[in-house]
Every structure is written in C-alpha cells, then in structure tokens.
C-alpha positions in Angstrom: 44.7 -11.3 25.3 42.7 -13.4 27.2 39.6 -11.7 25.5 41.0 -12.7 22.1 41.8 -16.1 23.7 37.8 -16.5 24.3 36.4 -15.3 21.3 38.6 -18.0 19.4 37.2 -21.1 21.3 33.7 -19.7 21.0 34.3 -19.2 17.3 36.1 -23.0 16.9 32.7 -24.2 19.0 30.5 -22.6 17.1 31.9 -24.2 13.9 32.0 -27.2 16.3 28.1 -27.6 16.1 28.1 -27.0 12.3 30.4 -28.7 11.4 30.3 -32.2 13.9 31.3 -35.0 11.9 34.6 -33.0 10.7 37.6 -34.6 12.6 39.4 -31.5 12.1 37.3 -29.6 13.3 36.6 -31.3 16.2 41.0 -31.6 16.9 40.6 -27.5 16.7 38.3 -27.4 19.6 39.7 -29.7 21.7 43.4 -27.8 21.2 41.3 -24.6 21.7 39.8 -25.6 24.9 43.5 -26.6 26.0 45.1 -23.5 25.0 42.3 -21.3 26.6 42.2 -23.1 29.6 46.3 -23.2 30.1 46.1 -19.6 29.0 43.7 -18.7 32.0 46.0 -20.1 34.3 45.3 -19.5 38.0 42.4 -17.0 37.3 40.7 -20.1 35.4 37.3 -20.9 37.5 38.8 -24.6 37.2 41.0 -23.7 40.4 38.0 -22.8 42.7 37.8 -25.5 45.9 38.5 -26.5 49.0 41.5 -27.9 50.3 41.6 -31.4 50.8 43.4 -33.4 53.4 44.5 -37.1 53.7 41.9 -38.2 56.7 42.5 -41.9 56.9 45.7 -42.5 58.3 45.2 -46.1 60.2 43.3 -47.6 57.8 44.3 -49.7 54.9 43.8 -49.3 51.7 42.4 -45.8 49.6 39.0 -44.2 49.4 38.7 -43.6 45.7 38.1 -44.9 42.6 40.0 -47.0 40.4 43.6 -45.7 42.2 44.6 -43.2 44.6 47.1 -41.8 41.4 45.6 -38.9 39.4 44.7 -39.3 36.0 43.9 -37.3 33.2 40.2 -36.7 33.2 37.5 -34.3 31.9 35.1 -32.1 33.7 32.0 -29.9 33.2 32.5 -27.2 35.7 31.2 -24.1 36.6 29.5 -23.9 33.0 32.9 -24.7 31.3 34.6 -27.5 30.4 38.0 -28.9 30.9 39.9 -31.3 29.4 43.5 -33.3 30.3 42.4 -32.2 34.1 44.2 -34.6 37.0 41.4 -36.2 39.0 40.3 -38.7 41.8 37.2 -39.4 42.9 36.9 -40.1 47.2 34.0 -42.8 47.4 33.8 -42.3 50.7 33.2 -38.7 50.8 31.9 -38.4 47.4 34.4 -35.6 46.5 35.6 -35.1 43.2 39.3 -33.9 43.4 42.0 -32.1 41.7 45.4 -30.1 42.3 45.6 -26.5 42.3 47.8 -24.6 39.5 50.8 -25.2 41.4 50.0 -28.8 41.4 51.3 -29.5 44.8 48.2 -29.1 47.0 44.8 -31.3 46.6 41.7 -29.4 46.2 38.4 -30.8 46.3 35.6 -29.5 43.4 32.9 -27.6 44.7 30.1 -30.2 43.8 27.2 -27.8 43.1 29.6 -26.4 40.0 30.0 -29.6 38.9 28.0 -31.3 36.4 29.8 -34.3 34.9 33.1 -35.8 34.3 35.1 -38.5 33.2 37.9 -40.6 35.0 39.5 -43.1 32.0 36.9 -44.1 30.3 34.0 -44.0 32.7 31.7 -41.2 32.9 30.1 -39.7 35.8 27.2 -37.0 36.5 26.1 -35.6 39.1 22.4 -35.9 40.2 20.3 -33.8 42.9 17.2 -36.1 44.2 14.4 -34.0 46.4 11.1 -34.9 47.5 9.8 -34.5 44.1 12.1 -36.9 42.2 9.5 -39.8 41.7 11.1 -43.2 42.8 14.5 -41.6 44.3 13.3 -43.1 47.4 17.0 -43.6 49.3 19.0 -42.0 46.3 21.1 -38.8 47.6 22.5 -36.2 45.8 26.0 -36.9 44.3 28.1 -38.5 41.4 26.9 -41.7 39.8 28.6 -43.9 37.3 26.6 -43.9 33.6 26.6 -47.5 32.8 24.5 -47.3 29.9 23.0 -43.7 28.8 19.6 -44.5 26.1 16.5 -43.3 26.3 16.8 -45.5 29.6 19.5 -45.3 31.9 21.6 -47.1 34.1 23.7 -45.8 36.8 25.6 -47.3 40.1 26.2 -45.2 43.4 30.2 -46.4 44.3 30.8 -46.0 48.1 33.8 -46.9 50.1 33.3 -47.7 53.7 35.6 -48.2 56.3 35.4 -51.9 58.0 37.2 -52.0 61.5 39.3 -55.3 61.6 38.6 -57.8 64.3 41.6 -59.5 64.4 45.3 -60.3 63.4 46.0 -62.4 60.7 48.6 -62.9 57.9 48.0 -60.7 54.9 45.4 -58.2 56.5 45.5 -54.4 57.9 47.0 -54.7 61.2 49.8 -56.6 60.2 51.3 -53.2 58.3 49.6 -51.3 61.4 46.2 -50.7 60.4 43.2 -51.6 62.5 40.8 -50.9 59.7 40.3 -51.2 55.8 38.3 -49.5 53.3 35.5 -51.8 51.1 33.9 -50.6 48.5 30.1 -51.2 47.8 27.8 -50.6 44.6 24.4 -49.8 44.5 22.7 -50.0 41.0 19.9 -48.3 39.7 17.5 -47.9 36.1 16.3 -44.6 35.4 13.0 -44.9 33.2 10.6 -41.9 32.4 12.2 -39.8 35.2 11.7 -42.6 38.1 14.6 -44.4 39.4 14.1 -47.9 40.2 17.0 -49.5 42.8 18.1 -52.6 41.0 18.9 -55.9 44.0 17.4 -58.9 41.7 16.6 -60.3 38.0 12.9 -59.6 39.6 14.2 -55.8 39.8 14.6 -55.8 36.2 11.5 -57.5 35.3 9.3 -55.2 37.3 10.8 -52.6 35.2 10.5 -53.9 32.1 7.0 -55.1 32.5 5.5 -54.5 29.4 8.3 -56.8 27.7 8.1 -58.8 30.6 7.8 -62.4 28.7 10.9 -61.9 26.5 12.7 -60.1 29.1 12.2 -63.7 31.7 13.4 -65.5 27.9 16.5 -63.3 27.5 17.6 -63.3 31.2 17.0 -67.6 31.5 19.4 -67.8 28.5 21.8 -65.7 28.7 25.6 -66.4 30.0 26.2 -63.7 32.2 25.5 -64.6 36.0 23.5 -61.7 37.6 24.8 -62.2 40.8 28.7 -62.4 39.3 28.2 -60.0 37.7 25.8 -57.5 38.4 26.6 -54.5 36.4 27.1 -56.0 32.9 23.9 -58.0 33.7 22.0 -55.1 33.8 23.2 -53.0 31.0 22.5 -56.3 28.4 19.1 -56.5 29.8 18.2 -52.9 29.4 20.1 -52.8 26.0 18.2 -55.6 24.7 14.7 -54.1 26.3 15.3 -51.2 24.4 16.1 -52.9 21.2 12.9 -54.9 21.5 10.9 -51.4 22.1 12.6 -49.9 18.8 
C-alpha cells in the first residue's frame, strides 16, 4: 500500500513540473503530499529527532519565534517535503521543533536533514559557512530568515538571549518570579556572488552596491523609510531597487 501510495505522489509531481501553471494540478500535489505523508504515519522520516525539553524555567518570556504556540508550517526534510507540519523555531538554540505522531511530546529536527522551511509566511533555510565561504566571516551554521530571495539575497540571523534582571520593578520578570528575560536580537546580512556582507549601516549597503553607488546614495537620501527604525524593510527596498537598476 504504501508502495502504491508513493508511486502516486511521484506521478502527481512529475505532472507537477509539466504542468506548473495548472491550479489543479498543483491542488493534486499538495493533497498528494498530505495523503502520503499521513499515510506513512510513524514510519514517516518526518518523526526522526530528539527530544526536546522546556530549559528556561526562571526566566520570562519564550525563546522562539513569533509565539511559543505551534503553527502549521512546511519543511524540506530529509530529501522530502512536508506540508501542514506544527512548528517552532527556539532562537536561542537555533532548533527547529515539532511533535512526534502522538503529538504530545516535542521533538527537535535533526538540523543536518533539514534544508528549509516555512513558519506563517516567513521562510527559512538553512546555511553551512566554513572556511571557504568568502565573506562569512562571523556567520555560523544554522537557519536564517529569506528577506528578499533575487539574484541577490537578503537574510537576518534571529537570536534570543537571556538578559539577567538587575532589579525589581513594576511590570518586569521578577515581579511574576523571574530573575531574567529573553531579548531577541537581529543580525542582517546581503548575499552577492556567493560573499555575504554583514549589513550595520546605509554605508553597509553602499559598499555593496558600489557600482550603482551614486543612485543608490539618491534612493537611500529620499526615501521614507528610516534605516535605523526600521532596518529590515530598509534593506530589502534598497537591494530591490539596486537590482531593478541592474536589469
């Protein structure tokens, strides 16, 4: 059965990439991917992890993104992918987590299986930086958000760290009995010809866009957005509108 089951989504994919701007077509591989992977049940490579644990009692707050509620999500995992999938996403450990097929227990995803995946509507992909990787400079291996995905790219390492609180006052963790909080910080980043480039200024982006320099200094002078209110919409106009001026 579960031979049959396999044979039908590679069939539906295969008409998939033939067939890509039919809607239909497209609804019959998603339903296919769900069927298969519901079929599969526990056996389904989707349910291969390690357990995961609640580690910060005494400290206010939630390490992961967006809410500490799981929500549907897809993922690329272990050379299949999964749709409708519960997930979170722990900034501070950079774990990518799930439930088992019971759906009691919390597993986290082993990260070398994983290749990308989605949490609402933003998507994230895993990247693995070595001494080779030209520019990666402080960059480590793990998820990063895709801000914008052209022939450049933009991305932003999330991290949640835990500040210890000084004191007591109205309003902050010790006064429900915590002693320390979880803050979240964002580093951002344009990938360009293979080197990554760590984004802190306007200057950053200038640098980066050299060759359009002139009208790049023009388009950042003019425009609305505040770079330092808003630093990740910022960037993503800027490389948007560097790219249109190269096309």
């Amino acid at each position: 059965m579960k031979r049959l089951y396999l044979l039908l989504l590679l069939a539906l994919s295969a008409a998939g990439y033939l067939c890509a701007q039919d809607s239909a077509t497209a609804r019959a591989i998603s339903a296919a991917r769900s069927f298969y992977s519901k079929s599969m049940g526990a056996a389904s490579t989707l349910y291969t992890g390690n357990a995961y644990e609640r580690y910060w009692q005494g400290v206010r707050g939630h390490p992961f993104y967006l809410s500490d509620q799981f929500a549907d999500g897809t993922v690329h995992y272990n050379g299949s992918y999964y749709e409708k999938v519960p997930l979170l996403y722990d900034m501070a450990r950079d774990a990518l987590v799930s439930q088992d097929f019971s759906g009691k227990n919390y597993m986290v995803l082993l990260p070398e299986k994983v290749r990308n995946f989605t949490v609402g509507t933003h998507s994230f992909i895993r990247l693995v930086f070595d001494s080779s990787t030209v520019g990666a400079g402080s960059l480590l291996t793990g998820y990063y958000e895709r801000l914008y995905n052209g022939n450049i790219r933009v991305l932003v390492k999330r991290k949640s760290v835990v500040l210890r609180l000084l004191k007591t006052e109205e309003g902050d963790g010790k006064a429900g009995g915590a002693d320390a909080k979880f803050a979240e910080y964002d580093d951002y980043y344009i990938e360009k010809d293979g080197v990554y480039h760590a984004i802190d200024s306007e200057g950053d982006i200038l640098a980066v866009c050299k060759d359009r320099k002139t009208e790049m200094r023009k388009f950042l002078n003019r425009r609305e957005i505040n770079f330092k209110k808003d630093r990740a919409n910022a960037i993503v106009q800027a490389v948007a509108y560097y790219e249109q001026l190269k096309s």
